[in-house]
C-alpha positions in Angstrom: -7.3 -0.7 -14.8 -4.3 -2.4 -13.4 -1.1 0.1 -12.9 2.3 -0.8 -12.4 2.5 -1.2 -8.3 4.0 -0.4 -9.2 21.0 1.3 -19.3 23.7 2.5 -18.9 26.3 2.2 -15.8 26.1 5.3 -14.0 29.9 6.6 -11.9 28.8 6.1 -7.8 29.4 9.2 -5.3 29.9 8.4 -1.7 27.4 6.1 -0.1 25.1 8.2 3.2 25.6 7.5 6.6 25.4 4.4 7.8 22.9 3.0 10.6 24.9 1.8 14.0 26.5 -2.0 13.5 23.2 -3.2 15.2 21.1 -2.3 12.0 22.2 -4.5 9.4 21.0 -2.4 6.2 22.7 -1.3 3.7 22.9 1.0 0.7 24.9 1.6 -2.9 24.1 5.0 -4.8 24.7 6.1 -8.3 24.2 9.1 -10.1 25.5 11.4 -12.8 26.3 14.5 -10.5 27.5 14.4 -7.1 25.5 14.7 -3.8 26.5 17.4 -1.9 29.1 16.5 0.9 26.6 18.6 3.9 23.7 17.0 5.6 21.9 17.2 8.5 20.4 14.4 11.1 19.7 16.0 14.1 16.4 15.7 14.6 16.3 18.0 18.1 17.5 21.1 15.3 15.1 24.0 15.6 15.9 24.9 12.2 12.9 24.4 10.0 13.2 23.1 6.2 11.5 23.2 3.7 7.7 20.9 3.7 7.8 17.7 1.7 4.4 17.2 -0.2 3.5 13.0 0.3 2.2 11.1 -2.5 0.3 8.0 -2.1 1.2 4.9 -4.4 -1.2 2.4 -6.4 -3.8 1.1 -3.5 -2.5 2.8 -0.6 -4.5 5.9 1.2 -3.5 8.9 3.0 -3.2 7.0 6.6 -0.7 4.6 5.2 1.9 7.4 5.9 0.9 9.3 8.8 4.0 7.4 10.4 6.4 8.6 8.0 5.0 11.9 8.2 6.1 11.7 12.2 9.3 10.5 11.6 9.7 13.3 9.0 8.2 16.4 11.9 11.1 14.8 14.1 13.9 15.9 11.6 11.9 19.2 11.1 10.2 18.9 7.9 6.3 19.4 7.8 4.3 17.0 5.7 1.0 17.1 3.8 0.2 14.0 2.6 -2.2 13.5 -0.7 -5.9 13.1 0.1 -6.4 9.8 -1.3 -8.6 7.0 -0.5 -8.2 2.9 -1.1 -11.7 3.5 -3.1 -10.5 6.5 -5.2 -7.8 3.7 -7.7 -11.3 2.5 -8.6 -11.6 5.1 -10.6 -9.3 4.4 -12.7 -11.5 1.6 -14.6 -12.8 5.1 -16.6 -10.0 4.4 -18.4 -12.0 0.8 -19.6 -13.5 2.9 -21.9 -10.8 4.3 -23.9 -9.6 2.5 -26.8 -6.0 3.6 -25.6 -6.0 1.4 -22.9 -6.6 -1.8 -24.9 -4.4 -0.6 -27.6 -1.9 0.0 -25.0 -1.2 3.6 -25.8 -3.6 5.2 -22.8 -2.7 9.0 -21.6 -2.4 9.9 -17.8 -5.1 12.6 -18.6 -8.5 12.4 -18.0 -8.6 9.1 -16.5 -5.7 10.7 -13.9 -6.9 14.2 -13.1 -8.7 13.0 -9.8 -5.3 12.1 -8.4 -3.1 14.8 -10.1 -6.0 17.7 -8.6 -5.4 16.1 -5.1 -1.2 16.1 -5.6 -2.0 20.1 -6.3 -4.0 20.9 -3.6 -1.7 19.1 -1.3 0.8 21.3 -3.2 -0.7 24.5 -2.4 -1.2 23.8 1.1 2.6 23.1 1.4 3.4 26.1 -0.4 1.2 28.3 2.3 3.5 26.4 5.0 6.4 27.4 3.2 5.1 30.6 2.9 5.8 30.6 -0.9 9.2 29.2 -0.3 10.6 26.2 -2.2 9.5 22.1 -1.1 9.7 18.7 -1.8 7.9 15.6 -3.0 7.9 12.6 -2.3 6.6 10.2 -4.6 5.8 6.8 -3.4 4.9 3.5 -6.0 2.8 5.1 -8.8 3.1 8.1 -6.7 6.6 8.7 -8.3 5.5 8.8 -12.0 2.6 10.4 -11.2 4.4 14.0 -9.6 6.2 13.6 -13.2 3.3 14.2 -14.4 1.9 16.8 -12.3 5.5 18.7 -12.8 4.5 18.1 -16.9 1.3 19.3 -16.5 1.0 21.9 -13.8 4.2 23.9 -14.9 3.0 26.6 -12.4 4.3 24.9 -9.0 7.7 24.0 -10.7 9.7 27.0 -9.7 8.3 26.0 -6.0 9.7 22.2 -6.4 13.1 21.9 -5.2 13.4 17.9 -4.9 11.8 15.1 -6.5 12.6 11.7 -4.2 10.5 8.6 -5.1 10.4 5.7 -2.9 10.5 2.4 -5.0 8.2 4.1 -7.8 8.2 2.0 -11.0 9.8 5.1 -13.2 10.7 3.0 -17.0 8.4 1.3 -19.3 8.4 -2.5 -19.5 10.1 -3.5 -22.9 8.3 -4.7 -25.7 7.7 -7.9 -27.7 8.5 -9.9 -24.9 6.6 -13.0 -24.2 4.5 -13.1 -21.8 5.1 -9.8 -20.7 2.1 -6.8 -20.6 2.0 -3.5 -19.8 0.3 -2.9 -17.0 0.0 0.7 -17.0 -1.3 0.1 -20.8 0.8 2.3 -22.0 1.1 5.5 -19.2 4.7 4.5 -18.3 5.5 4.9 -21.7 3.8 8.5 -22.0 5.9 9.4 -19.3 8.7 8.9 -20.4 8.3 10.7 -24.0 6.9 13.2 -22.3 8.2 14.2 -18.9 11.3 16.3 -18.4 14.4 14.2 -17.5 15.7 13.7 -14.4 18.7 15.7 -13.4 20.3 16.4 -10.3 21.7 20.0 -10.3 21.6 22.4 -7.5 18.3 23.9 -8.4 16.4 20.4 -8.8 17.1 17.6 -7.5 15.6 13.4 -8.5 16.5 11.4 -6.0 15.6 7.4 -7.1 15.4 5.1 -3.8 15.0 1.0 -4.8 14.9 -1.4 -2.0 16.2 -4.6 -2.4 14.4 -6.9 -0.5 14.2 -10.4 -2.7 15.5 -11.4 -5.6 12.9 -12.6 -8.3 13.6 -16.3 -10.1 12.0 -17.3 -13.6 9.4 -19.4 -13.2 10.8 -22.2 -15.0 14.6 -23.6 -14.3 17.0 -21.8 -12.2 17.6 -18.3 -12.0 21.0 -17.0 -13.5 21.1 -13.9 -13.2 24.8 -12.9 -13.7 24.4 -13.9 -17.3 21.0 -12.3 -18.0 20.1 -9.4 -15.8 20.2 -6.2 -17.3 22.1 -3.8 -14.6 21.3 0.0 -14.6 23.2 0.9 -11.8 26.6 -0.9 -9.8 24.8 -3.2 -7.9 25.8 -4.0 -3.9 26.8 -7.1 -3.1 23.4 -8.4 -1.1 23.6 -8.7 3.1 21.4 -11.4 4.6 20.1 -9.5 7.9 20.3 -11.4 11.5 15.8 -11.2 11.0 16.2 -12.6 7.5 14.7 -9.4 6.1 16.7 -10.2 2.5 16.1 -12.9 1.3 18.4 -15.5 -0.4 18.9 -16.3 -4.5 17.4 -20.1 -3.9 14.5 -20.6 -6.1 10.9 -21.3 -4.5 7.7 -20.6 -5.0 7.6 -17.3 -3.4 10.3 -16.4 -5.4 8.7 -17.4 -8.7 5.9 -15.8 -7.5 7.5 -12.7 -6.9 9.7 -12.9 -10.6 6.8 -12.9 -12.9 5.7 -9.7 -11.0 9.2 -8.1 -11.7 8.9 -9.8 -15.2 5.9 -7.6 -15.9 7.3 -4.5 -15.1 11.0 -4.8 -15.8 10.9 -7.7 -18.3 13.0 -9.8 -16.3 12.3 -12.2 -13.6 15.4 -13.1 -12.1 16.5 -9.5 -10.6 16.8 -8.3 -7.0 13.7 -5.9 -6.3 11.4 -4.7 -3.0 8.9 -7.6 -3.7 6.6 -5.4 -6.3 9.1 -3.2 -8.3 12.5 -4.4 -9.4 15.4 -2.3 -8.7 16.3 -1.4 -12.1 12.9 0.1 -12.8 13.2 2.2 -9.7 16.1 4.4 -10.8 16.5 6.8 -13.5 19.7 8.3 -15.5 20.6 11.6 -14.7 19.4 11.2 -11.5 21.0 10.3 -7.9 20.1 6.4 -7.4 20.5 5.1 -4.4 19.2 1.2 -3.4 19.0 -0.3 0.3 19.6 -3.8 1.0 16.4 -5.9 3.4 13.8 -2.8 2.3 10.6 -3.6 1.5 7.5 -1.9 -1.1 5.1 -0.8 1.2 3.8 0.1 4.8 1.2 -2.2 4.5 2.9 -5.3 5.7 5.4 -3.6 7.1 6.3 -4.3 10.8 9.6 -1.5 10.9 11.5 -4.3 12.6 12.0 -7.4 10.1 10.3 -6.1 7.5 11.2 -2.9 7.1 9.8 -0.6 4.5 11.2 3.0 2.9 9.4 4.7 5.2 10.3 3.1 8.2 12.3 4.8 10.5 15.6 3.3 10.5 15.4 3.3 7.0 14.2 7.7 7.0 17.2 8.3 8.9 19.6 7.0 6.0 17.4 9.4 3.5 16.2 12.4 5.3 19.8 14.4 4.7 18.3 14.7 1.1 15.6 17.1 2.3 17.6 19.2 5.0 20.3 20.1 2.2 
């Protein structure tokens, strides 16, 4: 079983902190209730916060962020990441057997509970750190819908759960009746969002939606035009083109084909800006606080920090950490 690697214009609250002129990243943010106007970057604080619970995306293990959990210890916050190996995804194919999946209306539950038991125990373990006080998740990839549906499901660790912050998650079904496009979750994305709570952004609980815009996506046939046929969920930056070339430019190739039918079958659109694997309009969510950087890309495998930077690298942490020290 392949998942997804995985609108309405939305009033935008003051952008974060900006890196130094040297770092040539930047960010636009959108959301429905306003950030507050504290936050904290001083990563020599003694003051502890509260731990941040890591979850793994689609294909990526627990080592894949033992960096960012360093970055994260430097700012103060404690980390347990999920317990999750490159050969647990395979068991996903259970779901080969259900006659959901090839009618397109599969459920996250059975064929899920392997990964949603390991998000809880990471959970727990958090909680014993915060010695029953409140923490965070971060959700990365498929790791973003998925602590949906552990909130959904395992209502008991919800009044522990102060922040929600996913890191280029694929969060909205791809539409229907398109041609050519298919639902690669077969049907989960769409369970999730029937079924999961909202997202909100209120001083009790928090969704934080990061999308990285990394390269823009261009139909595989003709020229892209995507001022006449994107469909924009957020105000959009206007893109920067980094001194290392980390984002890259609207001219049409075969990399950027390449990359286009991959947004196409999660976003049902080609021609959009994205990370390289999830468009940027699929990464955000109404209700919550959106927020999109400019040169980021999907995930630490492949990612060098430098000129090709991904969310958890650190010059990229430092322009979203101030979410978890509020």
């Amino acid at each position: 079983m392949a998942l997804a690697p995985s609108f309405k214009p939305l009033p935008s609250p003051p952008p974060p902190p900006q890196l130094p002129s040297s770092r040539r990243f930047s960010c636009s943010c959108s959301a429905v209730a306003q950030p507050d106007s504290s936050s904290t970057s001083l990563s020599s604080s003694p003051v502890t916060y509260r731990p941040a619970v890591i979850l793994p995306g689609l294909g990526n293990n627990t080592g894949d962020y033992q960096k960012l959990a360093l970055t994260l210890q430097g700012y103060g916050v404690s980390t347990v990441v999920a317990k999750v190996s490159r050969i647990d995804w395979l068991r996903n194919a259970a779901g080969l057997v259900d006659p959901n999946y090839w009618l397109g209306t599969l459920q996250p539950r059975p064929v899920l509970d392997w990964y949603l038991n390991r998000v809880d125990e990471a959970v727990n373990e958090a909680l014993k750190q915060s010695q029953g006080g409140s923490l965070s998740i971060i959700g990365h990839s498929a790791g973003g819908w998925l602590a949906r549906v552990y909130m959904e499901e395992f209502t008991e660790a919800n009044n522990n759960i102060a922040l929600l912050l996913t890191l280029g998650s694929p969060l909205q079904p791809p539409p229907k009746g398109l041609p050519g496009v298919v639902d690669q979750t077969r049907g989960l994305l769409d369970y999730v969002e029937k079924n999961c709570r909202k997202a909100v952004y209120t001083p009790e609980f928090r969704y934080v939606c990061i999308a990285g815009r990394y390269i823009q996506g261009s139909r595989f046939f003709g020229d892209s035009d995507p001022a006449a046929t994107a469909p924009v969920a957020i105000e959009q930056s206007v893109p920067v083109t980094s001194e290392s070339g980390t984002l890259i430019s609207t001219g049409a190739t075969f990399r950027t084909r390449f990359v286009g039918q991959g947004y196409k079958q999660v976003c049902g659109q080609a021609d959009v800006w994205g990370d390289g694997v999830v468009p940027e309009v699929s990464a955000h969510l109404e209700g919550a606080l959106n927020v999109s950087f400019d040169g980021v890309y999907h995930s630490p495998v492949g990612s060098d920090d430098e000129s090709r930077p991904w969310y958890g690298s650190p010059a990229i942490v430092e322009q979203w950490v101030h979410h978890l020290l509020n």
